[in-house]
ZAMARGU-4260 file (C-alpha; in steps of 0.2 Angstrom, whole numbers, plus 5000, padded with zeros to 4 digits):
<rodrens>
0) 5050/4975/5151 | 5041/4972/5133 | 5030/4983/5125 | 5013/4977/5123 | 5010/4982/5106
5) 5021/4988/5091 | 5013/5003/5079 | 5021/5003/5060 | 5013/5015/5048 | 5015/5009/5031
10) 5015/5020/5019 | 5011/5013/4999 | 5004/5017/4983 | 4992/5003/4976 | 5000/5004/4960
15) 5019/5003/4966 | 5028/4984/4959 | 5038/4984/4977 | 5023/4987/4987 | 5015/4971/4979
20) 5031/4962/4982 | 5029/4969/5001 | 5013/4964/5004 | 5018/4944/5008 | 5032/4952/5022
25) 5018/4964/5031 | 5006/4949/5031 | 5021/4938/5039 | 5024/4949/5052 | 5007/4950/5057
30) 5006/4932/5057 | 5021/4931/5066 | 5019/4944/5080 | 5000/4942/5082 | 4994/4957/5095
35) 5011/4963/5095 | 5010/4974/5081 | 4998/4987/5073 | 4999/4990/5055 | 4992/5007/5051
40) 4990/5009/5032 | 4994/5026/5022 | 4994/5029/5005 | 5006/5040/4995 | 5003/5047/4977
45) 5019/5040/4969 | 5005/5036/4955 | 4994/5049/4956 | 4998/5057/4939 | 5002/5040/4929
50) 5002/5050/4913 | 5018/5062/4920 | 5027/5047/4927 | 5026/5035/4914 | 5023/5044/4900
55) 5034/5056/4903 | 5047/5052/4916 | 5050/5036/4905 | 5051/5045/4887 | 5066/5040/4885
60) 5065/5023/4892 | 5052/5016/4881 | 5037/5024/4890 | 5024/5014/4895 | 5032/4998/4887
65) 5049/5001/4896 | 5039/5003/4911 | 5030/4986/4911 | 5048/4976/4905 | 5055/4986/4923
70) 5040/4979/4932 | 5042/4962/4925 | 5060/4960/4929 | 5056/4965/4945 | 5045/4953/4949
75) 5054/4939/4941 | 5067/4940/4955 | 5052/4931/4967 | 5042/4914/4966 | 5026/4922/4974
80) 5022/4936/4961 | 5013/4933/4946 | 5012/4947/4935 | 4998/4950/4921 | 5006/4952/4903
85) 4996/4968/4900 | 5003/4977/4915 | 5005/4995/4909 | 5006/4988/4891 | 4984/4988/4887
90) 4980/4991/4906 | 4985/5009/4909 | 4977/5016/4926 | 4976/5034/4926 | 4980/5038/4942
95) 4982/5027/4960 | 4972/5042/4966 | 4954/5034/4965 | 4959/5017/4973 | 4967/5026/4987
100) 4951/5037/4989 | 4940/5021/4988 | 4950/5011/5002 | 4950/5027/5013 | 4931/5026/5010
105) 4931/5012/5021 | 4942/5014/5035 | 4932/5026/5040 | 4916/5017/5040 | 4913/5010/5057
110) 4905/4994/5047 | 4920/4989/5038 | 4932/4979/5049 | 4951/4981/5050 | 4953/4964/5042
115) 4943/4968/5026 | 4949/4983/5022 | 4967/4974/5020 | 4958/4963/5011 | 4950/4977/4999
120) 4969/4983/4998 | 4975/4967/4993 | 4961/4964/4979 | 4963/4979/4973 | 4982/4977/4971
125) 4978/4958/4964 | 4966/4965/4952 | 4977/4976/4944 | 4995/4965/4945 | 4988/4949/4941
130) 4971/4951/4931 | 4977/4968/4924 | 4960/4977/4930 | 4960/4997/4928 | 4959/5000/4947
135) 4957/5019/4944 | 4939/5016/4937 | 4927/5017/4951 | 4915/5003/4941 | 4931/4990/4946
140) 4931/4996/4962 | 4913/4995/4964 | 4914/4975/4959 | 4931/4973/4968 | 4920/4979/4986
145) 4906/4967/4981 | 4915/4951/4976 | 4920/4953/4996 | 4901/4955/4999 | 4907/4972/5007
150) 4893/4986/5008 | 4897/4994/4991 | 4883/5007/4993 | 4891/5013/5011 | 4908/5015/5004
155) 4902/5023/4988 | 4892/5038/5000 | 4908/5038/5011 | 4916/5042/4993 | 4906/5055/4987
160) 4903/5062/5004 | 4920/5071/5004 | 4924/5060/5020 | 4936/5050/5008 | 4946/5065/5002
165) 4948/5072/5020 | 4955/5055/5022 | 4965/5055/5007 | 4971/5073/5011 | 4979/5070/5028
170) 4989/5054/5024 | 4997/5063/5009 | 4997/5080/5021 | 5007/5066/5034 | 5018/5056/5019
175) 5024/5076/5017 | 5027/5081/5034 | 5036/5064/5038 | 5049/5066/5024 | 5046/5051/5019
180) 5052/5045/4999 | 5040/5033/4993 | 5032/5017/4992 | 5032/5007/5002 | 5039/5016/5017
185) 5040/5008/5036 | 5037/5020/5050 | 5041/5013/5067 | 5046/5020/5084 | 5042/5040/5079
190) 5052/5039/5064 | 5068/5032/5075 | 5067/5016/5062 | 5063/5020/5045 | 5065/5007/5029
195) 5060/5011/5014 | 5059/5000/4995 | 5062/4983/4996 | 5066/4978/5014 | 5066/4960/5017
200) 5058/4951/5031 | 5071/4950/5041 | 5074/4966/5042 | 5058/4971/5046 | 5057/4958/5061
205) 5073/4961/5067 | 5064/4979/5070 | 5051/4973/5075 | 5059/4964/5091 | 5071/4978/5095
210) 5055/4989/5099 | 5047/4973/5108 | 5063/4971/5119 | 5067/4987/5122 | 5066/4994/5139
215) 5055/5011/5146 | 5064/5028/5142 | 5078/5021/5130 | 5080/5024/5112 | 5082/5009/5101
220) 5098/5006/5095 | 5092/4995/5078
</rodrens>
C-alpha cells in the first residue's frame, strides 16, 4: 500500500549559503514526485541578529569579510550557484527577520498561491545571493513582490496587520519545540527522518520513497 502524499516541513533561513544551495534539490524533488509530496515551508532565525553572528561570532575570523570568503568557497564546490562579489562584503542585511516576515505575509493571504510564494522565496534568496540586494529592507521586498506582479498592497497590510508576526512567531515557536539545529532542516514522517545542512538529492529521495512504500502502521526503517 503507497501513501498518497508525502508532507516535509522545511525549515530555512533566507539568508543561509546552504539553503540557497538546497533550493535546486527541493525543487527536483517536487518535480520528481509531483502529487506525491507536500513541501511546507518554515523559516528559522539562524540570521536574525546578523550583527551578533557575523560581527561578532566571526571577530576572530575576519568578520564580515571572513564570512563572505566562507560563503564563496561554499558555493564554489557547485556549478549552479552564482554568488555576487559583494555578498556580506558592501551588502550587509541586518537581519533575515523582515524577509521571513514578508513571505509569511503571503502565505497567509488566500490570494497568493502556493506556487508564487516559492517563487517570492526564491527571488528573494536570488536577490540577495546573486544581485546582492539588502533583503532585510522592506523597499526591496516591496519591488521584489512586484517584479512577480504579486499584490504588493495585500502583502504590505498582511505585514503590518500583525497577521505576518503571528506567522512568524509560531514557525520559530515550532523550529524550538522540534529541536531542530538549523538551516535548512528536512522534517518528514513526525520527525522519524530528520536531515539537516547539506543533504544531497539522493538522500532526500531515497526518504522520500521509503515513506511512499512503506506500509500502514509500520515505522520506516530509512
Amino acid at each position: 500500500m503507497q501513501r498518497k502524499k508525502v508532507k516535509l516541513q522545511y525549515f530555512t533561513d533566507v539568508l543561509c549559503i546552504w539553503a540557497y544551495v538546497a533550493q535546486i534539490r527541493v525543487e527536483e524533488l517536487q518535480k520528481n514526485f509531483k502529487d506525491k509530496i507536500e513541501v511546507e515551508y518554515h523559516f528559522s532565525s539562524l540570521f536574525g541578529d546578523v550583527f551578533t553572528k557575523i560581527e561578532l561570532g566571526w571577530a576572530d575570523r575576519g568578520g564580515y569579510e571572513g564570512f563572505s570568503k566562507h560563503v564563496h568557497h561554499a558555493a564554489s564546490s557547485f556549478a549552479h550557484m552564482e554568488i555576487h562579489p559583494d555578498v556580506w562584503t558592501l551588502c550587509r542585511p541586518k537581519t533575515s527577520a523582515t524577509a521571513h516576515l514578508f513571505i509569511n505575509a503571503a502565505q497567509i493571504l488566500p490570494s497568493v498561491t502556493y506556487l508564487e510564494v516559492e517563487m517570492l522565496i526564491q527571488n528573494i534568496r536570488t536577490a540577495f545571493f546573486k544581485e546582492a540586494k539588502d533583503i532585510s529592507d522592506v523597499a526591496v521586498l516591496m519591488d521584489i513582490a512586484k517584479e512577480l506582479s504579486l499584490d504588493s498592497g495585500a502583502i504590505w497590510d498582511s505585514y503590518i496587520s500583525g497577521e505576518a508576526f503571528a506567522k512568524y512567531s509560531r514557525d520559530n515557536e515550532l523550529y524550538h519545540r522540534l529541536s531542530l539545529k538549523g538551516s535548512p532542516t528536512y522534517y518528514l514522517n513526525e520527525g522519524r527522518q530528520l536531515l539537516y545542512g547539506n543533504v544531497g538529492y539522493k538522500l532526500l529521495e531515497a526518504n522520500v520513497n521509503e515513506l511512499l512504500k512503506e506500509p500502514k502502521m509500520q515505522a520506516s526503517w530509512c
